[in-house]
C-alpha positions in Angstrom: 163.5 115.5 182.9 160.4 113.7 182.2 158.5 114.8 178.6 154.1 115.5 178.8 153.9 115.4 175.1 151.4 112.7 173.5 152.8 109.9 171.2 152.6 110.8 167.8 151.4 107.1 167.3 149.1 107.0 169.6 146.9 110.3 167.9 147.6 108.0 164.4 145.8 105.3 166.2 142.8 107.3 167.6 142.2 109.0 164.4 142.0 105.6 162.3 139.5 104.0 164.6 137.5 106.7 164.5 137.6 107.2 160.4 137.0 103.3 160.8 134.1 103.4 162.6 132.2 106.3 160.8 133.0 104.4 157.6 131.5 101.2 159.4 127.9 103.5 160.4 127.7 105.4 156.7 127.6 100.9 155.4 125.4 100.4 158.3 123.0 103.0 157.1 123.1 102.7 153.6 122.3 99.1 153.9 119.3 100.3 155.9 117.8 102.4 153.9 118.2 100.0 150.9 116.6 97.3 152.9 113.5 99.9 153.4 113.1 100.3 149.8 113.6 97.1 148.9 110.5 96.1 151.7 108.8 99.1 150.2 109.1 97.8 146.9 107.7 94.2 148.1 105.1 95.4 149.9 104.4 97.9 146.9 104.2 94.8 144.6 102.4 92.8 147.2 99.8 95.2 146.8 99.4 95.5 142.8 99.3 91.7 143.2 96.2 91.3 145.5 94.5 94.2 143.6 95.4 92.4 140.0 93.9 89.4 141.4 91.1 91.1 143.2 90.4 92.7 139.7 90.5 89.8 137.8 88.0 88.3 139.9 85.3 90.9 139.7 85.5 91.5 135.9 85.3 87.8 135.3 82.1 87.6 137.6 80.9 90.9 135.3 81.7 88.9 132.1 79.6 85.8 133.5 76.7 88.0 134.7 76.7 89.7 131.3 76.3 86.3 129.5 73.6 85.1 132.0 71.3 88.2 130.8 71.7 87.6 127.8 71.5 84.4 127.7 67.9 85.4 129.8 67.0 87.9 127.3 67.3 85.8 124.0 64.5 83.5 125.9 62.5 86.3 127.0 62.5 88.5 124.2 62.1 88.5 120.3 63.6 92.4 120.2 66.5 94.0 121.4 66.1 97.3 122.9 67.5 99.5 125.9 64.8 99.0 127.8 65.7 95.2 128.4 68.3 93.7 131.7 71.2 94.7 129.5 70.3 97.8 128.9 70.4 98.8 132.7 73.2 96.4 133.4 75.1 99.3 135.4 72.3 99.7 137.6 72.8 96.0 138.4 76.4 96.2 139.1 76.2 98.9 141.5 74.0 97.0 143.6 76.0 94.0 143.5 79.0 96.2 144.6 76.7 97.4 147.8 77.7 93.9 148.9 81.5 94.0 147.9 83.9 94.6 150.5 86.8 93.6 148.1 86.3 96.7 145.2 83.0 97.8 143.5 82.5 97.2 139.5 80.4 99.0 137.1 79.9 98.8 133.4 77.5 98.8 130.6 76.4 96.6 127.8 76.3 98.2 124.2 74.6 97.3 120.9 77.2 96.6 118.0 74.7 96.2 115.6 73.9 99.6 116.3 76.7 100.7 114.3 77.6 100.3 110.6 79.6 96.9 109.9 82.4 98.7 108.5 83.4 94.9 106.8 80.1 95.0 104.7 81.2 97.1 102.0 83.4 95.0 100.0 81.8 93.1 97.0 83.2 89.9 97.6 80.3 87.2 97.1 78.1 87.2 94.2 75.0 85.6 96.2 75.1 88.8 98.6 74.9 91.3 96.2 71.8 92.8 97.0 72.4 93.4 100.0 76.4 94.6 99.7 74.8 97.6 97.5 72.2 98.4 100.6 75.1 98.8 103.1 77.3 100.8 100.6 74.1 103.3 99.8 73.6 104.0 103.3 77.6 103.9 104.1 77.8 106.5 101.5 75.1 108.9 102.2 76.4 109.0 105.9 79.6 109.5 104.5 78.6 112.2 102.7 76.5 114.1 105.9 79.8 113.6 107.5 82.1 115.2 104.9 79.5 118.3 105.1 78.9 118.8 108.6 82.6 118.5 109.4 83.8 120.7 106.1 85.2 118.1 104.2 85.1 119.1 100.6 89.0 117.8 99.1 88.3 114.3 98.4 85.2 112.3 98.0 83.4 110.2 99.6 82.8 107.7 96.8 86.7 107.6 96.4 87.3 106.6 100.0 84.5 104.0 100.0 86.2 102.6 96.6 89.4 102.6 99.1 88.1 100.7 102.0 86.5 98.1 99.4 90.2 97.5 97.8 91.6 97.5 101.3 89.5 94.3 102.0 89.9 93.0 98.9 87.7 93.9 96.7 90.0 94.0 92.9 88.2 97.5 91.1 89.8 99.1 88.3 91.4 101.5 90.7 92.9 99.0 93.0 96.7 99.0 90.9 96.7 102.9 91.7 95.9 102.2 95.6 98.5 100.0 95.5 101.6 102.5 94.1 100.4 104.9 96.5 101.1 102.6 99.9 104.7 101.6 98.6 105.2 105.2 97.8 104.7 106.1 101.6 107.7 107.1 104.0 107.4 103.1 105.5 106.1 101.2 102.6 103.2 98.7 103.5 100.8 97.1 101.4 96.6 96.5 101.9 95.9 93.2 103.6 92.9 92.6 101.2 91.2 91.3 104.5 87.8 92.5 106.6 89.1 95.4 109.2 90.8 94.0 112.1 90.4 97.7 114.0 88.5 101.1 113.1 91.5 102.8 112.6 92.7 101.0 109.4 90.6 103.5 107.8 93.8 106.2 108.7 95.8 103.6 106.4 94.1 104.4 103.6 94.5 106.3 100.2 92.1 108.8 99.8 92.8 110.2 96.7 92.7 114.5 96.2 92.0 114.6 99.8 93.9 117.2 102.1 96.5 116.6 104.2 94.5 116.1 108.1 91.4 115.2 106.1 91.0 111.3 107.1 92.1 111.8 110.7 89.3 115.0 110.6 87.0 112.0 109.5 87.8 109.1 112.1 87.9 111.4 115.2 85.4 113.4 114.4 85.2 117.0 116.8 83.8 117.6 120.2 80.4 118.2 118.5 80.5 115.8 115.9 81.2 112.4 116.3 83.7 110.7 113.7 83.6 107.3 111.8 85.7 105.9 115.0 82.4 106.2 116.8 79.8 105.6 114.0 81.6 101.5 112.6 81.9 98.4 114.0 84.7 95.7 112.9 82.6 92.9 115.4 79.1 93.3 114.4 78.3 91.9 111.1 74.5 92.9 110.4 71.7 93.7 109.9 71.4 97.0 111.7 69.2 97.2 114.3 66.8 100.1 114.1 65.9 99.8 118.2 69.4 101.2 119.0 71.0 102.5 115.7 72.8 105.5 116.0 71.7 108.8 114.6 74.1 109.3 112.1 73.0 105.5 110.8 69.2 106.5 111.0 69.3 109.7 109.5 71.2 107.7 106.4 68.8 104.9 106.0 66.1 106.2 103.8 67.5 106.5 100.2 65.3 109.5 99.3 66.5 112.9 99.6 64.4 113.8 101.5 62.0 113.3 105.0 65.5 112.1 106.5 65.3 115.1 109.3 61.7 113.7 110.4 62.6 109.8 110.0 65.5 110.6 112.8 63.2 112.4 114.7 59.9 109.9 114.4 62.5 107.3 115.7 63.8 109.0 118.4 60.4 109.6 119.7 59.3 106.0 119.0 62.6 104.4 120.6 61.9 106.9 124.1 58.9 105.6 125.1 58.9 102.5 126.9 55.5 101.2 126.3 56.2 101.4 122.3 56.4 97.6 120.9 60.4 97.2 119.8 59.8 93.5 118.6 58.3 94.0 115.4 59.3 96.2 112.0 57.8 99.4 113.4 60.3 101.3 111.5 58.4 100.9 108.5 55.1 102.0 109.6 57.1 105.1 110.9 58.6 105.5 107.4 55.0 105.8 105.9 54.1 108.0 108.1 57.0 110.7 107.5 56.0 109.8 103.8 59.0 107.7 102.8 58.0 104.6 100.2 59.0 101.1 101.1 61.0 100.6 98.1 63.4 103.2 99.8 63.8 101.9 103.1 66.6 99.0 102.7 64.6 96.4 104.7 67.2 93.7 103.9 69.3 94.9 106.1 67.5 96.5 108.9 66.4 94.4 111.5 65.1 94.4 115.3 67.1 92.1 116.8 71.0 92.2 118.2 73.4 89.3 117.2 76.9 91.2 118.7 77.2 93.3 122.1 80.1 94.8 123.6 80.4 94.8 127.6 82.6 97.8 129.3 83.5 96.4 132.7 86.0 98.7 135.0 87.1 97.4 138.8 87.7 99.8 141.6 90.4 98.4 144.2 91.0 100.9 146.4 93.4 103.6 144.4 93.6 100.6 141.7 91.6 99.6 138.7 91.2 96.9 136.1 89.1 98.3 132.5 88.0 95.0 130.1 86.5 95.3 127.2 84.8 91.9 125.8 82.7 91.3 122.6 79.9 88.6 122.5 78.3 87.1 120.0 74.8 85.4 120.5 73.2 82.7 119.0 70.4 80.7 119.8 72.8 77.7 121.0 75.5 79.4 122.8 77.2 82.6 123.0 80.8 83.0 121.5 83.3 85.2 122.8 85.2 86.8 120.1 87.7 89.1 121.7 88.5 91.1 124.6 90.8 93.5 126.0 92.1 96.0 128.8 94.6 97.5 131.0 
């Protein structure tokens, strides 16, 4: 009698093939999908590339078209103001970018001498005396606005500007106490007895009887009031130009107590209208007018012209962009490029 049963073996046989070849599809597909990423990932890269290098390209063109105006200006003009090329230097790049088909770039060139060269204060060279003590007057009375307006009242300003000038090297009778203070911190670290290398040093520094969130109240400053971090310059090196100086700065330059409120204003009018001459002293003459003496106007140190500029350049490709940040210094010869940076 014949049997109709299937062969044990041959069930065995069917079911390992089949466990062989869904084993074989799940590799099949994995491989896939890590070949998509990894041509994802290329393509992804591909793309950061061309933009990287599209960025690159644009900000250096920026960087040589800043140079050419000023370059243009310093022949042109014996003042520096924001009426000149570089003041409307955005304007420029957004036309430029009408004719891009790579990315658009915009920007703006700033004044550095219209901030207080924070490097100024120390005493470090007997034949520039005169002039050391005319930044650290008008360093101190804006110092001293600042500590009001932003109700600083724990330590002094005097003690901090004795701080900075021991930080850069200056040797005052304090400077031994300064110095037990840093190696007393959490991470030890000593001054460098150098000019600033970055606004924020200032948050390195000991500022004796001063409460706890005072400094970092001072560099950043509130919404409405701006901080140091805004009001100093480590790049420009002097004099301060009166054309573009910022409030804080003007409102500290007279060393009377007094006329200060209609000095800022007088210059704020004067600087607003175009058709005012910005390449001569005119600060003086306004001065007289608010009834200021000479004698308390620190003409040393005040000036008209602009040695240092900083250029803000940012490249838009596509969903990408490139930010640079460059300093310039110009001279009559040539103009020096003394740092630069970005993301």
């Amino acid at each position: 009698m014949r049997s109709t049963a299937t062969p044990p073996a041959c069930n065995k046989e069917q079911g390992a093939i089949i466990i062989i070849i869904l084993l074989v599809l799940v590799i099949l597909s994995f491989l896939a999908m890590e070949l998509s990423k990894e041509t994802l990932i290329d393509h992804t890269s591909s793309a950061v590339v061309k933009s990287s290098i599209a960025g690159n390209a644009l900000c250096d063109s920026g960087r040589l078209l800043a140079k050419e105006i000023l370059i243009t200006d310093l022949k042109e003009s014996s003042g520096d103001y924001n009426f000149e090329a570089w003041g409307s230097f955005d304007s420029e790049l957004k036309e430029i970018s009408k004719e891009l088909v790579s990315g658009s770039l915009s920007g703006e060139i700033t004044d550095e001498n219209a901030l207080f060269p924070i490097n100024k204060l120390a005493l470090l060279d007997q034949n520039t005396k005169q002039q050391t003590e005319q930044y650290q007057a008008i360093f101190l009375r804006m110092l001293k606005t600042l500590c009001t307006d932003l109700d600083i009242t724990s330590g002094t300003p005097e003690d901090l500007m004795t701080s900075i000038r021991i930080w850069q090297g200056e040797e005052l009778a304090r400077a031994s106490e300064d110095d037990t203070w840093y190696l007393a911190q959490e991470t030890a670290y000593t001054r460098t007895k150098k000019p600033f290398r970055s606004p924020s040093e200032i948050l390195l520094l000991y500022w004796p009887n001063a409460q706890k969130g005072d400094l970092e109240k001072l560099y950043y400053g509130t919404d409405a009031i701006k901080g140091l971090r805004d009001l100093i310059t480590v790049w420009g090196r002097g004099p301060i130009n009166m054309n573009t100086a910022c409030d804080a700065l003007v409102y500290a330059t007279p060393s009377s107590d007094e006329h200060e409120e209609e000095f800022l204003a007088q210059t704020t009018a004067y600087r607003n209208d175009p058709a005012n001459n910005f390449e001569t002293a005119w600060y003086l003459n306004t001065a007289k007018l608010c009834g200021i003496q000479e004698k308390d106007i620190p003409n040393e140190i005040l000036s008209f012209k602009t040695n240092t500029f900083r250029v803000n350049l940012t490249a838009q490709i596509g969903s990408a962009h490139k930010r640079e940040v460059i300093i310039l210094r110009r001279t009559i010869k040539k103009i020096t490029l003394l740092g630069s940076y970005g993301e």
